[in-house]
C-alpha positions as CSV (number, residue, x, y, z in Angstrom):
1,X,0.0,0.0,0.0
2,X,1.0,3.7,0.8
3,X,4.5,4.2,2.0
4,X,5.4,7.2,2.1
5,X,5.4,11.3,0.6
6,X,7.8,10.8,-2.4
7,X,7.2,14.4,-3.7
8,X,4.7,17.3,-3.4
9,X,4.4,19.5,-6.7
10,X,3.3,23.3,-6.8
11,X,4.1,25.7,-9.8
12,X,6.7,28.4,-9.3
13,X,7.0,32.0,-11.2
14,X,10.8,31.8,-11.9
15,X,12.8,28.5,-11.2
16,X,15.9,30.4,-9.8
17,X,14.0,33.1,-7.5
18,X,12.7,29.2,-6.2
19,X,16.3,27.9,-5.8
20,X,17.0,30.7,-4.3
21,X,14.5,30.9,-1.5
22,X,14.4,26.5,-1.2
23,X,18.1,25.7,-1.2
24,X,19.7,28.5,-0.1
25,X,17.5,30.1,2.4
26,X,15.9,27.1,3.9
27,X,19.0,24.9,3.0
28,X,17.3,22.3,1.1
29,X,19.3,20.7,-2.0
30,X,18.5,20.8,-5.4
31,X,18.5,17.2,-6.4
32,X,16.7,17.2,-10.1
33,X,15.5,19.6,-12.9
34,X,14.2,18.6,-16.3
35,X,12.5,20.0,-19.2
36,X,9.2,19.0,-20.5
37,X,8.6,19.6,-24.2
38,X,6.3,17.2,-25.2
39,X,3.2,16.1,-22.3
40,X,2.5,12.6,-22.7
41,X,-0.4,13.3,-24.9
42,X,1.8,14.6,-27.6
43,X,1.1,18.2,-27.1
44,X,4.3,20.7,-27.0
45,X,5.1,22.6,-24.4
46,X,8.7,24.4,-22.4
47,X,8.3,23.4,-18.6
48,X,10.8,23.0,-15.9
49,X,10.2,20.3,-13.4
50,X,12.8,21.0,-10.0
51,X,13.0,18.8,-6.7
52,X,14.4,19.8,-3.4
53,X,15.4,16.6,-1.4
54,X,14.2,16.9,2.5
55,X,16.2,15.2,5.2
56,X,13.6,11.7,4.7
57,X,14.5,11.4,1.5
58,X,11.1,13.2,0.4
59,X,11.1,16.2,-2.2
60,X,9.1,19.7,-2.7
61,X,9.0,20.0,-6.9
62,X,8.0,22.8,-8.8
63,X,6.8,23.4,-12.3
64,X,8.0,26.0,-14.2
65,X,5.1,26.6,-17.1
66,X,5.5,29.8,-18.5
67,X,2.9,29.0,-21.4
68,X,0.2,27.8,-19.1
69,X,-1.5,30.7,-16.9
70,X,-1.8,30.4,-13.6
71,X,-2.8,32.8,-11.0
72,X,-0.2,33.4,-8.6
73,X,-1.3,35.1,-5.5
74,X,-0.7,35.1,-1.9
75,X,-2.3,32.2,-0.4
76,X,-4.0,31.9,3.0
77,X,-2.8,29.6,5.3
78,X,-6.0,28.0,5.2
79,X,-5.8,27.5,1.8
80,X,-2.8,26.3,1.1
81,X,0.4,25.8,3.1
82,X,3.8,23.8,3.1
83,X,4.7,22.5,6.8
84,X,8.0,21.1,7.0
85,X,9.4,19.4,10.4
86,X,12.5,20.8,12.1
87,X,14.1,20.4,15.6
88,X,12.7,23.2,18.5
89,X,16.2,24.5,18.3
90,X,16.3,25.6,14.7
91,X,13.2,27.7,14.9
92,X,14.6,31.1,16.6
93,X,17.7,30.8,14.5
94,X,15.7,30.7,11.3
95,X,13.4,33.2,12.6
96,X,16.1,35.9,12.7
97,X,17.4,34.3,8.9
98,X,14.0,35.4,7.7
99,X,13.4,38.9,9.4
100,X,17.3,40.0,8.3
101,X,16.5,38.6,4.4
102,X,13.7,41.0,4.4
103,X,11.6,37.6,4.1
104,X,7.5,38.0,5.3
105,X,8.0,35.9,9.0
106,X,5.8,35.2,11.5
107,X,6.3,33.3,14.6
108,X,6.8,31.8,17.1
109,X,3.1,30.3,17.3
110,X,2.8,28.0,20.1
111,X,0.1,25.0,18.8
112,X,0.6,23.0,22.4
113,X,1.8,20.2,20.5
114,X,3.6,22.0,18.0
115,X,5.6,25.1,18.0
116,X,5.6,26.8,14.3
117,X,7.1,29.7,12.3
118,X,6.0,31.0,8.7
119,X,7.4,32.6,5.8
120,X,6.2,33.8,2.6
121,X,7.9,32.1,-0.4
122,X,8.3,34.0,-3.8
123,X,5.5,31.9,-5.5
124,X,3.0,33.3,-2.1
125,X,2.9,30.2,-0.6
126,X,3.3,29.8,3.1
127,X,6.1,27.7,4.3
128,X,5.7,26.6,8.0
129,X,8.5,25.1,9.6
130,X,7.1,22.9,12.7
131,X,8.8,21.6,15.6
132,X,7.1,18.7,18.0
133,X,6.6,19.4,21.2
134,X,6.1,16.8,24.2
135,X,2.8,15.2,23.9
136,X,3.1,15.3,19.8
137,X,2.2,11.4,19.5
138,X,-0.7,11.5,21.9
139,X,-2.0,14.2,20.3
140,X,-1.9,12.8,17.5
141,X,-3.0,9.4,18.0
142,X,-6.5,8.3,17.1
143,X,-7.3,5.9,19.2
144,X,-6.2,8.7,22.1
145,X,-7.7,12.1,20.5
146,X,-11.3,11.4,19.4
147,X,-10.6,12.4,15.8
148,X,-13.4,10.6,14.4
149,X,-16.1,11.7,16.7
150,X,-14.8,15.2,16.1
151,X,-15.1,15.3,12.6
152,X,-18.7,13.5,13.1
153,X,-19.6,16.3,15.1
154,X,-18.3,19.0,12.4
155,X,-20.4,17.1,10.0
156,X,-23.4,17.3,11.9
157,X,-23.4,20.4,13.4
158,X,-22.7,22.2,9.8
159,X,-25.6,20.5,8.1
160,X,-27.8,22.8,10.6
């Protein structure tokens, strides 16, 4: 069945201004880029596929299409946003990176089982770099947290 997150894929304005922000500010490496000019259906097209390899072996991609619109805008945190797991330690330090690169922060938001900081990246997603706290597995645990019967309850209560 499911293993594991190989790759998440979100389209970027400018592959370098991505590099940039992904490998150098938040340190992770480029592994691959390729160009797409032909889609498996035989159509032609100029795209630029990157990855940035996480510490689990997992990558962030991005798809540069600069003949296919899309609407970039700032999203909402609610809409759409990138968390990405760090030690507790490395969240002041990169906190201070982000404020002195002139980068949109925000932080430190304490979640009780998670402590979190956020950026802006140059596409307008929100990156969220997350550290676990004591009590993260509990929380987290099904069989311990009532996640079912809370999401029951959201169903019912917002067909009133």
């Amino acid at each position: 069945m499911i293993r594991k997150l190989h790759h998440n894929a979100y389209r970027c304005r400018d592959s370098e201004e991505t590099r940039r922000f992904y490998q150098e500010f938040l340190g992770l490496p480029l592994a691959e880029a390729f160009e797409i000019n032909e889609t498996k259906s035989g159509r032609k097209t100029s795209v630029l596929h990157s990855f940035y390899q996480l510490d689990d072996g997992s990558y962030l991609a991005f798809f540069e299409a600069p003949d296919m619109p899309f609407e970039f805008k700032e999203q909402h945190d609610f809409d759409l946003h990138i968390a990405l797991e760090v030690a507790p330690e490395v969240l002041p330090d990169m906190l201070a990176k982000g404020r002195a690169a002139g980068i949109q922060t925000r932080g430190i938001s304490d979640h009780g089982m998670i402590h979190s900081i956020y950026f802006r990246d140059p596409n307008g997603y929100v990156i969220e770099l997350t550290a676990k706290m004591p009590g993260h597995e509990a929380a987290m645990d099904p069989a311990r947290n009532g996640a079912r019967a809370k999401l029951d309850r959201w169903q019912q209560a917002k067909a009133h």
